[in-house]
C-alpha positions as a printed NumPy array, in Angstrom:
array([[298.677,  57.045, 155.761],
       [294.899,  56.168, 154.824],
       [293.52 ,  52.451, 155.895],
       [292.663,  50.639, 153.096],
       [292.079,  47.858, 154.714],
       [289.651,  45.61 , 152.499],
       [286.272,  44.415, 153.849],
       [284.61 ,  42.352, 151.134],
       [281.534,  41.225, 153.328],
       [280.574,  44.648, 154.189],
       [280.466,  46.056, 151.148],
       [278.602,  43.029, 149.663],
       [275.523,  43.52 , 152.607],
       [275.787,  47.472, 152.147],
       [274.819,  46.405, 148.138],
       [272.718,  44.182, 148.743],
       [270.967,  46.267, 151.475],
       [271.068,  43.629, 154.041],
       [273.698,  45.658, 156.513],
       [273.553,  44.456, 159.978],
       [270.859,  41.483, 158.881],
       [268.132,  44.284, 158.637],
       [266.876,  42.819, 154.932],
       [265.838,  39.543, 156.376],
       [262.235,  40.289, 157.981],
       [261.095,  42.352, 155.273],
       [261.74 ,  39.627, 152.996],
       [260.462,  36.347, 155.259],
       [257.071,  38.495, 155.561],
       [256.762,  39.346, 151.593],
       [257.317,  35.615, 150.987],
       [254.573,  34.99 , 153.735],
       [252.323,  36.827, 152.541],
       [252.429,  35.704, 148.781],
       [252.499,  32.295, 150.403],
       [249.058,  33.231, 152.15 ],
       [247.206,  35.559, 149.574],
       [246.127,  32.364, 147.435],
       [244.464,  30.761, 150.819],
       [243.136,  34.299, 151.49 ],
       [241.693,  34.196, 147.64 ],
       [240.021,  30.83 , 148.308],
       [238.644,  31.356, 151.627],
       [236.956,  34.345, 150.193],
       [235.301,  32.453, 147.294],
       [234.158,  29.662, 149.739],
       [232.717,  31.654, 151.875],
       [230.71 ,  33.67 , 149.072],
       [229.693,  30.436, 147.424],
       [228.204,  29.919, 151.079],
       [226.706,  33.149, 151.342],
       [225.155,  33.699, 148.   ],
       [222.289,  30.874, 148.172],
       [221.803,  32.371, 152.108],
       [221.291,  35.63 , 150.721],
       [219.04 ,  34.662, 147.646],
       [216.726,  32.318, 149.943],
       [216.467,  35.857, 152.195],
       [215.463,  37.972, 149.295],
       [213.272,  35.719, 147.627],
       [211.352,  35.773, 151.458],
       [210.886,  38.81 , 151.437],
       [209.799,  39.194, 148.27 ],
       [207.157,  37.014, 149.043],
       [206.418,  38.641, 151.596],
       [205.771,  41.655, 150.632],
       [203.915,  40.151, 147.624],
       [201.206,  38.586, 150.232],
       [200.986,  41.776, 151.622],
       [200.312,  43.117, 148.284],
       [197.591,  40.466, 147.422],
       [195.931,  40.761, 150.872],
       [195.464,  44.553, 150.616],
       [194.279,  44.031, 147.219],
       [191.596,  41.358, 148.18 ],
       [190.583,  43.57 , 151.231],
       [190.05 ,  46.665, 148.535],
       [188.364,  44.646, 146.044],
       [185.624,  43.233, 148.557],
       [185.6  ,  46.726, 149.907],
       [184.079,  48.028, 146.224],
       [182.533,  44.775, 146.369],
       [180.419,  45.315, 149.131],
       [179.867,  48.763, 148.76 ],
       [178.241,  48.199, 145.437],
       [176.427,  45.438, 146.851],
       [174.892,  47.624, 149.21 ],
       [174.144,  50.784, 147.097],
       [172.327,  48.122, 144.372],
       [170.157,  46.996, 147.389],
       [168.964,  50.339, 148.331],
       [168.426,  51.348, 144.293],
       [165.621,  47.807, 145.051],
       [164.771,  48.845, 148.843],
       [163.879,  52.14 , 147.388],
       [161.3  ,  50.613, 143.998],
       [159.896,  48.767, 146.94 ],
       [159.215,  51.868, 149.094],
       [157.12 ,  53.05 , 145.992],
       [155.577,  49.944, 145.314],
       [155.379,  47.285, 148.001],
       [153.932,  44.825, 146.002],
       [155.584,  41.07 , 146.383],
       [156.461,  40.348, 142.436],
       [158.54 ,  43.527, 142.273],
       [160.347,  42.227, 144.648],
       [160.826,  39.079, 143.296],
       [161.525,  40.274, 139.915],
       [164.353,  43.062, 141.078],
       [165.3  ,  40.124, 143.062],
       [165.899,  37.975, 140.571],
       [168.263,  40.819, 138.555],
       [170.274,  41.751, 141.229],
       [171.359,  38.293, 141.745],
       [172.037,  37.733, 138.523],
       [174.639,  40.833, 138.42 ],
       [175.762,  39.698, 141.925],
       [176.572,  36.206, 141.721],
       [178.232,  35.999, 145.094],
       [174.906,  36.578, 146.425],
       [172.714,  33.379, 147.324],
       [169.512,  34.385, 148.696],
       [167.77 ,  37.976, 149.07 ],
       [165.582,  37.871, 151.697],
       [162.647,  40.356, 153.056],
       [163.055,  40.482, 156.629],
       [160.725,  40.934, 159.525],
       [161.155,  43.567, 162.603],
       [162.464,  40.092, 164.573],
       [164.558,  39.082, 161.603],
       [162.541,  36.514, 160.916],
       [162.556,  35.878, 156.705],
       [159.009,  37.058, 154.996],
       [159.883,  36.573, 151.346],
       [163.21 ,  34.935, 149.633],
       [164.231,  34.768, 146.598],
       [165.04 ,  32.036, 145.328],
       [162.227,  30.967, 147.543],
       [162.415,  27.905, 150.265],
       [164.294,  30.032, 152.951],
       [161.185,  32.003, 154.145],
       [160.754,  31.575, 157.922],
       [164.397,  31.651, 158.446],
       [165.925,  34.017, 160.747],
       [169.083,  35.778, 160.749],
       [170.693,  34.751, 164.315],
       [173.964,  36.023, 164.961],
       [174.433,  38.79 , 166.852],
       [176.558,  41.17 , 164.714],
       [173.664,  41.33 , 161.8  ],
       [171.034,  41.955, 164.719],
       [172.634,  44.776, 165.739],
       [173.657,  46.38 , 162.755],
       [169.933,  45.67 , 161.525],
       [168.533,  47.654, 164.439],
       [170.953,  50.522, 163.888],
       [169.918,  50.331, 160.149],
       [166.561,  50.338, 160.877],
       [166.758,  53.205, 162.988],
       [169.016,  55.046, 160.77 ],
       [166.3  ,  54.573, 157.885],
       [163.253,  56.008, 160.025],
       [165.392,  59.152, 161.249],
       [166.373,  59.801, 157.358],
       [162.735,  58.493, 156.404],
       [164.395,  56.476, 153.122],
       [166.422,  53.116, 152.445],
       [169.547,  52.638, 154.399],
       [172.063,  49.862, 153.412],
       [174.568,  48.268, 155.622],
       [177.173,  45.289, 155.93 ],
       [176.694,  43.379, 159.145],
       [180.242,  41.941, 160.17 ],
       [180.057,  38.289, 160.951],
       [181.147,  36.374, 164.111],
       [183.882,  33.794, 163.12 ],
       [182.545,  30.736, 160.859],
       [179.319,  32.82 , 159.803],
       [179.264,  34.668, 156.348],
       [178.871,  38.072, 156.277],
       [175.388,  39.768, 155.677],
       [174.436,  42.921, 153.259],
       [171.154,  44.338, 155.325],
       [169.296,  47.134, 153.616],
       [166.194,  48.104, 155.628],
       [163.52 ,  50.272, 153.977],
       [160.987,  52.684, 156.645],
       [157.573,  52.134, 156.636],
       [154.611,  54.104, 158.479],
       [153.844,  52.061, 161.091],
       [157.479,  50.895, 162.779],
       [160.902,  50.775, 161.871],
       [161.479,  49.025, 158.861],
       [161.237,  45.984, 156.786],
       [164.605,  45.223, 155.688],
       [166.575,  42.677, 153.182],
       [169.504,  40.799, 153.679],
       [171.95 ,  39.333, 151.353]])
């Protein structure tokens, strides 16, 4: 004789899928976790709201950074050209002069070049000690060029110019504080050079 014995609370958990209590976990954790996914959501958006400015102040840093980099190399080109024109438009002059010494050709290709160049102040004629023989404008003759960098570079110039037998040019590099100087130094017969210096 079969048992038909009636067992209305197990057959309500076996349809409901909760035999033996095993439902109950699954469910506490789905209801904690749509509990927490809104604080999840928020702390996410807080801390982006955070980072975003961080991260904008960073990239606008290095943009200008690499934008002074950008501006220095360009400066440091431009005077580059700048100086090297400087130079070659001396020793166009330095070489008139070797063909014609004479003091108002001087002044007068003196007076042009400085007008193309106006970061130039002074163009000076220049004695074997440095010492200025003729200036234009004038008022600075006597003067002498002191620093040590543009003595140097004057006295390889000048010895440059009588091995080549023609106008060299050359930029003298300045000691700190002391402005740079263009030296162009032209041969002559009887000793190393005259020279000029911008």
């Amino acid at each position: 004789m079969a048992d038909n014995t009636y067992f209305p609370h197990s057959e309500a958990a076996h349809a409901t899928g909760m035999s033996n209590g095993g439902g109950a976990p699954g469910r506490f954790a789905q209801q904690r976790w749509r509990v927490l996914l809104p604080f999840a959501a928020i702390g996410l958006i807080v801390a982006g709201a955070f980072a975003a400015p961080l991260l904008a102040m960073r990239f606008e840093r290095e943009q200008r950074h690499e934008q002074l980099i950008s501006d220095t190399l360009w400066a440091q080109q431009s005077l580059g050209f700048e100086a090297q024109r400087l130079a070659e438009a001396m020793q166009i002059v330095g070489t008139d002069l070797a063909a014609d010494p004479a003091p108002d050709l001087f002044m007068r290709r003196a007076a042009e070049l400085l007008q193309r160049s106006p970061e130039v102040i002074v163009l000076c004629r220049l004695e074997r000690a440095l010492a200025a023989m003729q200036c234009f404008p004038g008022g600075r003759e006597g003067a002498a060029i002191s620093h040590d960098a543009a003595a140097a570079e004057w006295r390889e110039t000048a010895e440059r110019a009588r091995r080549l037998g023609r106008p060299v040019a050359a930029l003298a590099d300045a000691q700190a504080g002391a402005p740079r100087v263009a030296l162009l130094v032209v041969p002559t017969p009887g000793g190393s050079g005259s020279a000029m210096a911008a």
